[in-house]
Backbone as CSV, one residue per row, in Angstrom:
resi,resn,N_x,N_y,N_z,CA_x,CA_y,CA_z,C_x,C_y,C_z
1,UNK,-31.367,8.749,-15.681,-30.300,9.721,-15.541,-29.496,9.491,-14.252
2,UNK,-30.356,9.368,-12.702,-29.533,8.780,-11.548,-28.787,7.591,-11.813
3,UNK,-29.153,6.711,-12.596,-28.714,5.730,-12.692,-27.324,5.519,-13.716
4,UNK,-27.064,6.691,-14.529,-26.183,7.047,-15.362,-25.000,7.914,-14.431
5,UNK,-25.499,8.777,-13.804,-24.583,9.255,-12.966,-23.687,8.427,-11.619
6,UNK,-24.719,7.303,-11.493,-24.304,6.626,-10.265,-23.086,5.265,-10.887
7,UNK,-23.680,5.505,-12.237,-22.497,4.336,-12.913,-20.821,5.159,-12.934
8,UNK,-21.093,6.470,-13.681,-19.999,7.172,-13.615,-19.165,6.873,-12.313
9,UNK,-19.681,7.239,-11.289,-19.295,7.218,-9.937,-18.773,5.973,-9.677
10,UNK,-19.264,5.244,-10.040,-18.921,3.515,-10.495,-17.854,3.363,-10.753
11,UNK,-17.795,3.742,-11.767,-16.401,3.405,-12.232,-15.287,4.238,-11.805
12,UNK,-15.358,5.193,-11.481,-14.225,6.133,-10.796,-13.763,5.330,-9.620
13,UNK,-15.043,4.781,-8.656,-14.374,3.945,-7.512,-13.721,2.824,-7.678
14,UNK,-13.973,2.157,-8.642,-13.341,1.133,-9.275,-11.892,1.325,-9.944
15,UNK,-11.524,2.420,-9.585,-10.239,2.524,-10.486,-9.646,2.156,-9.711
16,UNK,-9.136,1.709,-8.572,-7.961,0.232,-7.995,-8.198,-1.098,-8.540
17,UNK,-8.989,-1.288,-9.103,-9.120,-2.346,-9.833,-9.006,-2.382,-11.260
18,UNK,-8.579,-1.377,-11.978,-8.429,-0.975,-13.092,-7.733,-2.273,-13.646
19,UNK,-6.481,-2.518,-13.444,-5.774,-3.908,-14.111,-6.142,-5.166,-13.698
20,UNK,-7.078,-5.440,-12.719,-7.641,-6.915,-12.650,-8.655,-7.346,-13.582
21,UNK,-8.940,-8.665,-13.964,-9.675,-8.845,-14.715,-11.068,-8.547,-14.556
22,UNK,-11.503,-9.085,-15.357,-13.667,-8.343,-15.956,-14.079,-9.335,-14.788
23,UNK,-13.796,-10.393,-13.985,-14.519,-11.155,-12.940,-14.021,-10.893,-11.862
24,UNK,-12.998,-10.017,-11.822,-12.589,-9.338,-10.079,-13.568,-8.223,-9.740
25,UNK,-13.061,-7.459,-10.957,-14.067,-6.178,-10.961,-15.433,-6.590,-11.544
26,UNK,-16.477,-7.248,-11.404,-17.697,-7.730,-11.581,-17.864,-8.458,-10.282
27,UNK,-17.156,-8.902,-9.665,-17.319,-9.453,-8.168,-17.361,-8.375,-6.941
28,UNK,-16.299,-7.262,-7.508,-16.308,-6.491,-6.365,-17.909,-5.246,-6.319
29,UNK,-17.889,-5.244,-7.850,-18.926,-4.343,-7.666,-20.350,-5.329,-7.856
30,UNK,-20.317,-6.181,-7.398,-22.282,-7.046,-6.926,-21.726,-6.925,-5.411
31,UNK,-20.644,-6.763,-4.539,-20.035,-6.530,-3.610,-20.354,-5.678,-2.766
32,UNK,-20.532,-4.281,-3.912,-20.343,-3.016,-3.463,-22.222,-2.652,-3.209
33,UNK,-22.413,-3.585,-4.349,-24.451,-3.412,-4.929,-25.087,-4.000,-4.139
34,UNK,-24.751,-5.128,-3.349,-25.336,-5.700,-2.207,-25.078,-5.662,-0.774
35,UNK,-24.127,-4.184,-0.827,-24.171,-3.715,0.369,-22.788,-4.792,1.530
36,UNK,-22.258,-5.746,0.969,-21.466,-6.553,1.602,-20.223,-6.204,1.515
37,UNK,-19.255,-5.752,1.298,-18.166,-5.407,0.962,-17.196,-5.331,2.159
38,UNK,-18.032,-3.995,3.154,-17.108,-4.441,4.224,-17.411,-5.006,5.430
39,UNK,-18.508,-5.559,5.340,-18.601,-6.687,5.931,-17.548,-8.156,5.580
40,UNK,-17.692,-8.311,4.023,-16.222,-9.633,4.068,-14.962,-8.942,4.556
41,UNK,-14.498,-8.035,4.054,-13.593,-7.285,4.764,-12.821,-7.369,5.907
42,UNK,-13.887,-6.756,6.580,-14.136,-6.945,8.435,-14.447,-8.272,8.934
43,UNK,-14.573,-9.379,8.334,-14.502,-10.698,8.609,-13.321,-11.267,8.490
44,UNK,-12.604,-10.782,7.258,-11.367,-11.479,7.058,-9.943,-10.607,7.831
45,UNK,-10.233,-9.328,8.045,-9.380,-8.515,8.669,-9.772,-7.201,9.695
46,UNK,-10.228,-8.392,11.091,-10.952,-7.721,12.143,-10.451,-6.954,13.192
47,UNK,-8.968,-6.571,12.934,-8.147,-6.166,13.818,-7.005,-5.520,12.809
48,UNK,-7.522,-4.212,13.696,-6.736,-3.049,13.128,-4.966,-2.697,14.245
49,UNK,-4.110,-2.842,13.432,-2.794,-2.470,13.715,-2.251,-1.712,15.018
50,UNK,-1.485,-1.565,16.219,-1.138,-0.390,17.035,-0.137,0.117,16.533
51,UNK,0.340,0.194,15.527,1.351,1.064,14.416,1.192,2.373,14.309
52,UNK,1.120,2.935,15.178,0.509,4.693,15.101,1.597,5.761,14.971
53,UNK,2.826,5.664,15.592,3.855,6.472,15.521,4.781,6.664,14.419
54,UNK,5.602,7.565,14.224,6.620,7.342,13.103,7.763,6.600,13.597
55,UNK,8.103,6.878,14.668,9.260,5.349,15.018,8.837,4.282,15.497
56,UNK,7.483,3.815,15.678,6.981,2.712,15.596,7.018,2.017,14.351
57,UNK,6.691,2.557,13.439,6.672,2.503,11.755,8.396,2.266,11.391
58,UNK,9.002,3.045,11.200,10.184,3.187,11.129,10.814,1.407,11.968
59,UNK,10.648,1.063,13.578,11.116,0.241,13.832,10.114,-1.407,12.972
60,UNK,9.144,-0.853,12.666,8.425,-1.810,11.943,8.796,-2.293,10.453
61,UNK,9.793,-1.442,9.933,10.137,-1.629,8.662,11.618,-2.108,8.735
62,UNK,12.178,-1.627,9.464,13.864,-2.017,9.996,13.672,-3.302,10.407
63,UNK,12.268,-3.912,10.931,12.668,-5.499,11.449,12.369,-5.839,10.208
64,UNK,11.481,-5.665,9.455,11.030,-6.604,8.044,12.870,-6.444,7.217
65,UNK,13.115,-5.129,7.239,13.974,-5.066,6.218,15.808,-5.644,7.214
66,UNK,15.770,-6.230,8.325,16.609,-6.679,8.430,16.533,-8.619,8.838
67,UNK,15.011,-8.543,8.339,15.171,-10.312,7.998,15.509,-10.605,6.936
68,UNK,14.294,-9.562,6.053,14.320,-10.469,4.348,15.679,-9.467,3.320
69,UNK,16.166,-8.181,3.754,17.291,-7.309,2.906,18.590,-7.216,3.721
70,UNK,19.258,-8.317,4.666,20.298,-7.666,5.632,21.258,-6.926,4.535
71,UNK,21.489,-7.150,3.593,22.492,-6.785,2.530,22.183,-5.380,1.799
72,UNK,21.151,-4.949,2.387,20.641,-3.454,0.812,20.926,-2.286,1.917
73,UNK,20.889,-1.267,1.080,21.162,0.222,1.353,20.512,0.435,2.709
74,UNK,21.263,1.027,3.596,20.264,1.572,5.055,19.525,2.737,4.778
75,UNK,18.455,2.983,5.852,17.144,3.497,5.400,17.597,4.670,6.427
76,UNK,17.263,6.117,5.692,17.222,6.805,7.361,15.974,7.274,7.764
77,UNK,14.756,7.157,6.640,13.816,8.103,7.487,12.443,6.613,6.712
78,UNK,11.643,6.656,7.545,10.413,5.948,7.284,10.023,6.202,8.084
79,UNK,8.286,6.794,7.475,7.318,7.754,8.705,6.142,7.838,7.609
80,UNK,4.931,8.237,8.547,3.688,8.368,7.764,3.213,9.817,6.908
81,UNK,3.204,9.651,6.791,2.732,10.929,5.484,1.145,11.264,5.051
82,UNK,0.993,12.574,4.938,-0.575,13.151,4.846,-0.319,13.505,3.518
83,UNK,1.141,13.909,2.832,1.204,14.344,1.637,1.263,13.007,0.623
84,UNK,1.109,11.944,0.504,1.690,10.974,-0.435,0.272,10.174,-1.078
85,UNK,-1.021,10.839,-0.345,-2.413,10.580,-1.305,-2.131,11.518,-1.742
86,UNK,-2.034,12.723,-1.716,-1.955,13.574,-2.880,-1.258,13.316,-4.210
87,UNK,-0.007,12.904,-3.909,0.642,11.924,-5.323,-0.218,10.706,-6.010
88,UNK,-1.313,10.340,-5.128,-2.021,9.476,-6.215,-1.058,8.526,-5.535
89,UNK,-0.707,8.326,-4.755,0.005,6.804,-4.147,-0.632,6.457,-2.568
90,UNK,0.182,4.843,-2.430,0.023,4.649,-1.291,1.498,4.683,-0.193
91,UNK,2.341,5.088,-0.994,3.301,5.065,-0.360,4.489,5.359,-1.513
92,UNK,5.609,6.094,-0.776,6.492,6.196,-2.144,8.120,5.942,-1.259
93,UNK,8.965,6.126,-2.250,10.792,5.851,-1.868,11.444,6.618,-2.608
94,UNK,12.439,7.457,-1.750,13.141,8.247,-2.614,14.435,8.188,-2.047
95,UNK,15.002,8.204,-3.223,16.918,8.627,-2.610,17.279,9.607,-2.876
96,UNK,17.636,10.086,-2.048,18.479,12.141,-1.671,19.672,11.751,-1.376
97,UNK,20.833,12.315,-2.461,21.695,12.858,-2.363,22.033,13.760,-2.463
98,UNK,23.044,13.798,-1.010,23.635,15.648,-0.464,25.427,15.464,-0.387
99,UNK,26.011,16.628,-0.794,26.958,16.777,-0.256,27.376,17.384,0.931
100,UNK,28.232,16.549,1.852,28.125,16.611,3.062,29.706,17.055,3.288
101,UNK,30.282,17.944,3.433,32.235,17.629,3.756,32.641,17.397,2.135
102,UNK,33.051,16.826,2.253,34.042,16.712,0.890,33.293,14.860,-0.090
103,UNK,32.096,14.705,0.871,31.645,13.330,0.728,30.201,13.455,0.507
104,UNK,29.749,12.234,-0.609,28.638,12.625,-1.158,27.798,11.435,0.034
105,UNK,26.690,12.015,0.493,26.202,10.818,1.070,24.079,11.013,0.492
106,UNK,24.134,9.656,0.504,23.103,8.735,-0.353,22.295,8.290,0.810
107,UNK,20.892,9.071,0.772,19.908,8.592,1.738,18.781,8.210,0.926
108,UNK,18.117,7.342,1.813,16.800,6.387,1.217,15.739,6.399,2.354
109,UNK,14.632,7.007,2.077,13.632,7.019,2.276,12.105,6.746,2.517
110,UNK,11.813,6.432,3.183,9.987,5.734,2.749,9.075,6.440,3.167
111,UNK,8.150,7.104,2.999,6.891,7.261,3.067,5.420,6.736,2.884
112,UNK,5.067,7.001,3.922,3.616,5.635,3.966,2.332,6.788,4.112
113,UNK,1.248,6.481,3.538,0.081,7.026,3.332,-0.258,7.414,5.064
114,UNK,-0.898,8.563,5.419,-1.409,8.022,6.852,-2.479,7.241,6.904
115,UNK,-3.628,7.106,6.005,-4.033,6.255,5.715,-4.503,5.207,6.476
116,UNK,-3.052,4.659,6.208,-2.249,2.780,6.677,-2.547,3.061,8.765
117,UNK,-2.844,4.398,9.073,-2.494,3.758,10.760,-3.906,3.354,10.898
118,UNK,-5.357,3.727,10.062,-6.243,2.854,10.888,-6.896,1.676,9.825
119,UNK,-5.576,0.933,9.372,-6.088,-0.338,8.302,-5.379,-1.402,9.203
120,UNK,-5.873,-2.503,8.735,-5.316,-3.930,9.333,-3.830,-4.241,9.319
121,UNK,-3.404,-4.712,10.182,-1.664,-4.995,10.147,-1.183,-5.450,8.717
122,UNK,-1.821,-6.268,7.866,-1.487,-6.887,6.501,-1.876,-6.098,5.789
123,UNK,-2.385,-5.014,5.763,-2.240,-3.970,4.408,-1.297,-2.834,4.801
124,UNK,-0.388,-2.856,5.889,0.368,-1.914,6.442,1.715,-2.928,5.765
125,UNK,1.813,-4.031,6.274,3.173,-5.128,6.028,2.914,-4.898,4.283
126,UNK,2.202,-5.033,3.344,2.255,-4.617,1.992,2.814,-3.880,1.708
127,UNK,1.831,-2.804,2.080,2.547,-1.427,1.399,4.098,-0.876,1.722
128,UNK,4.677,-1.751,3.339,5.615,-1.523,3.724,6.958,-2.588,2.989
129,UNK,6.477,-3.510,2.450,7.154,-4.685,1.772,7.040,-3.896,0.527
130,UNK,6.572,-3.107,-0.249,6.003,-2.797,-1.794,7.419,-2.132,-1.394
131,UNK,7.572,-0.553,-0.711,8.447,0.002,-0.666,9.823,-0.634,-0.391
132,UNK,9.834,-1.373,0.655,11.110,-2.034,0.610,12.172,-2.532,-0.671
133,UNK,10.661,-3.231,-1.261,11.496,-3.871,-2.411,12.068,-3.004,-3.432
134,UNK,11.690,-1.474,-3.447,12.505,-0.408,-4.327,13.436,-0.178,-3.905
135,UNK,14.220,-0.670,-2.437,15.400,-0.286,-2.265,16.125,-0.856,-3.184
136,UNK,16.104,-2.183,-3.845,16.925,-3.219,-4.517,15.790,-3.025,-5.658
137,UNK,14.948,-3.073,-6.362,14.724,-3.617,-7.871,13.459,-1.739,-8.020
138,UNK,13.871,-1.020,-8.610,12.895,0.071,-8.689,12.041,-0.091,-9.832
139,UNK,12.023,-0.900,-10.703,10.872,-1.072,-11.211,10.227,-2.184,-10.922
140,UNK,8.612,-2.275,-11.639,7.698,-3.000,-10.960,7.789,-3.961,-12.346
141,UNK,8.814,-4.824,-12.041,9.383,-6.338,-12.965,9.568,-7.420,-12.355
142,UNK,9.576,-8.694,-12.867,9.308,-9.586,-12.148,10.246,-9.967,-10.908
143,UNK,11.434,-9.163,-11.320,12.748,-9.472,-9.660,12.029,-8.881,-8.447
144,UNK,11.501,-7.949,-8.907,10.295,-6.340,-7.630,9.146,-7.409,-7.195
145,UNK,8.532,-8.528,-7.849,7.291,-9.158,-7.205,8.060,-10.846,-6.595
146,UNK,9.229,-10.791,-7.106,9.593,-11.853,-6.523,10.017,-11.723,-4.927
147,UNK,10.769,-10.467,-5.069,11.258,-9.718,-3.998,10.040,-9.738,-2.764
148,UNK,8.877,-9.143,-3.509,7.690,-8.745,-2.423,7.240,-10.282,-2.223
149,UNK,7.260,-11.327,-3.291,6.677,-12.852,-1.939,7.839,-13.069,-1.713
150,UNK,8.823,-12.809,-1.160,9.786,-13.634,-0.599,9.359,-13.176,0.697
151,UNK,9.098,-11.537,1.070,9.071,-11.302,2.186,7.771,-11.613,2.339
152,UNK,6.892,-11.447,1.560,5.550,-11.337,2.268,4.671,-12.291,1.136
153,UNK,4.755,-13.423,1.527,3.874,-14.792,0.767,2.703,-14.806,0.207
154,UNK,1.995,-13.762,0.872,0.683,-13.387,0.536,0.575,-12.133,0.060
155,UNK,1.519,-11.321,-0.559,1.325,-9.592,-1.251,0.225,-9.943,-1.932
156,UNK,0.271,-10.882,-3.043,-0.821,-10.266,-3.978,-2.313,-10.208,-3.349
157,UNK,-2.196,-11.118,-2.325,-3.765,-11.276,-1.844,-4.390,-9.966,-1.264
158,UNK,-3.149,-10.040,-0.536,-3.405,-8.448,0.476,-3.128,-7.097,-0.553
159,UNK,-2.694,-7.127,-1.441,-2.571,-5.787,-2.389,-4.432,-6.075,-2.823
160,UNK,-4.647,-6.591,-3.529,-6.009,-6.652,-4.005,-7.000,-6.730,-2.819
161,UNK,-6.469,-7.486,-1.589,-7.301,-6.910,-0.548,-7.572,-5.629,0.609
162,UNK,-6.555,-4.885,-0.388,-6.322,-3.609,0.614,-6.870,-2.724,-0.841
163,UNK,-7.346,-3.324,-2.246,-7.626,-2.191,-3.035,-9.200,-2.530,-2.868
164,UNK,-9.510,-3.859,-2.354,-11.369,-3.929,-2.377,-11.237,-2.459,-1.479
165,UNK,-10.738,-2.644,0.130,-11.220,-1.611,0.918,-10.839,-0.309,0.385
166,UNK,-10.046,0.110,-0.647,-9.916,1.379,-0.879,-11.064,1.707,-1.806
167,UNK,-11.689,1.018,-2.585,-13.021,1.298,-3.042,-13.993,0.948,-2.412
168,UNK,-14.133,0.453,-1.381,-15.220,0.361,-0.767,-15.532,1.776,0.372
169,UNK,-13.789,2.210,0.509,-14.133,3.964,1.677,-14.077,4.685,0.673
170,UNK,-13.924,4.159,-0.640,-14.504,5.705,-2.082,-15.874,5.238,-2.099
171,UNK,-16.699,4.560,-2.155,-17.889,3.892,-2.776,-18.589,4.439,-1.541
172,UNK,-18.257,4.261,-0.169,-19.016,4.672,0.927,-19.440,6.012,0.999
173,UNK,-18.305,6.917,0.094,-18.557,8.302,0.654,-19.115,8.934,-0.680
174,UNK,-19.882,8.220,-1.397,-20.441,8.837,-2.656,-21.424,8.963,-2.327
């Protein structure tokens, strides 16, 4: 019966891995069963970020987004957020339009998990590249992943390596 309940639990933590294949998720969880998880982790990403502020963040996304987007919509607000796990995300983008005077003006937005201030610099540059790329392609199609390696060469590694550690701090606290 423990052993039925502890599978349940299993698989709930495993739901960031939901769309990888039967040998990602069979790797991560002998991972999780032998106690190693964040130990590779913490081997491969041993240094955590000084990204702590919201205009630290904010100037951290304005340099990415004025190497790899000089051409897309300006951003006015990017800052960390306590509300955006609650959406079941790691980060989200929104555009608000207000009428302002007699003129409609069009703002764009980012919000980042807080999360992200005590994870490694490369799962912060992800999630901050994921959002970027909705300024220009809002769905998740192949222009949106071309977009994310142009800026960041290694997304997919670091998306799947920022979802081991998100099941490994669900798996820890079961």
């Amino acid at each position: 019966m423990a052993a039925d309940v502890l599978s349940v639990r299993l698989i709930t933590v495993l739901k960031y891995l939901n769309h990888y294949p039967e040998n990602i998720r069979t790797q991560a969880q002998k991972l999780l069963d032998e106690d190693r998880m964040r130990e590779l982790l913490t081997q491969k990403y041993p240094h955590r970020h000084s990204i702590q502020s919201n205009r630290a963040l904010y100037d951290y996304a304005m340099d990415l987004k004025k190497r790899f987007m000089r051409k897309s919509s300006p951003l006015s607000k990017v800052q960390y957020s306590d509300k955006v796990s609650a959406l079941n995300a790691l980060g989200t983008h929104s555009r608000v339009s207000r009428v302002q005077g007699g003129k409609l003006k069009a703002k764009k937005e980012i919000l980042i998990d807080s999360r992200f201030k005590s994870m490694p610099e490369e799962f912060l540059r992800m999630i901050v590249v994921h959002e970027l790329a909705h300024i220009k392609e809002m769905d998740h199609n192949k222009a949106f992943y071309q977009l994310c390696l142009y800026m960041e060469p290694q997304y997919h590694q670091y998306e799947l390596d920022l979802r081991l550690h998100l099941t490994w701090l669900e798996y820890s606290q079961l």
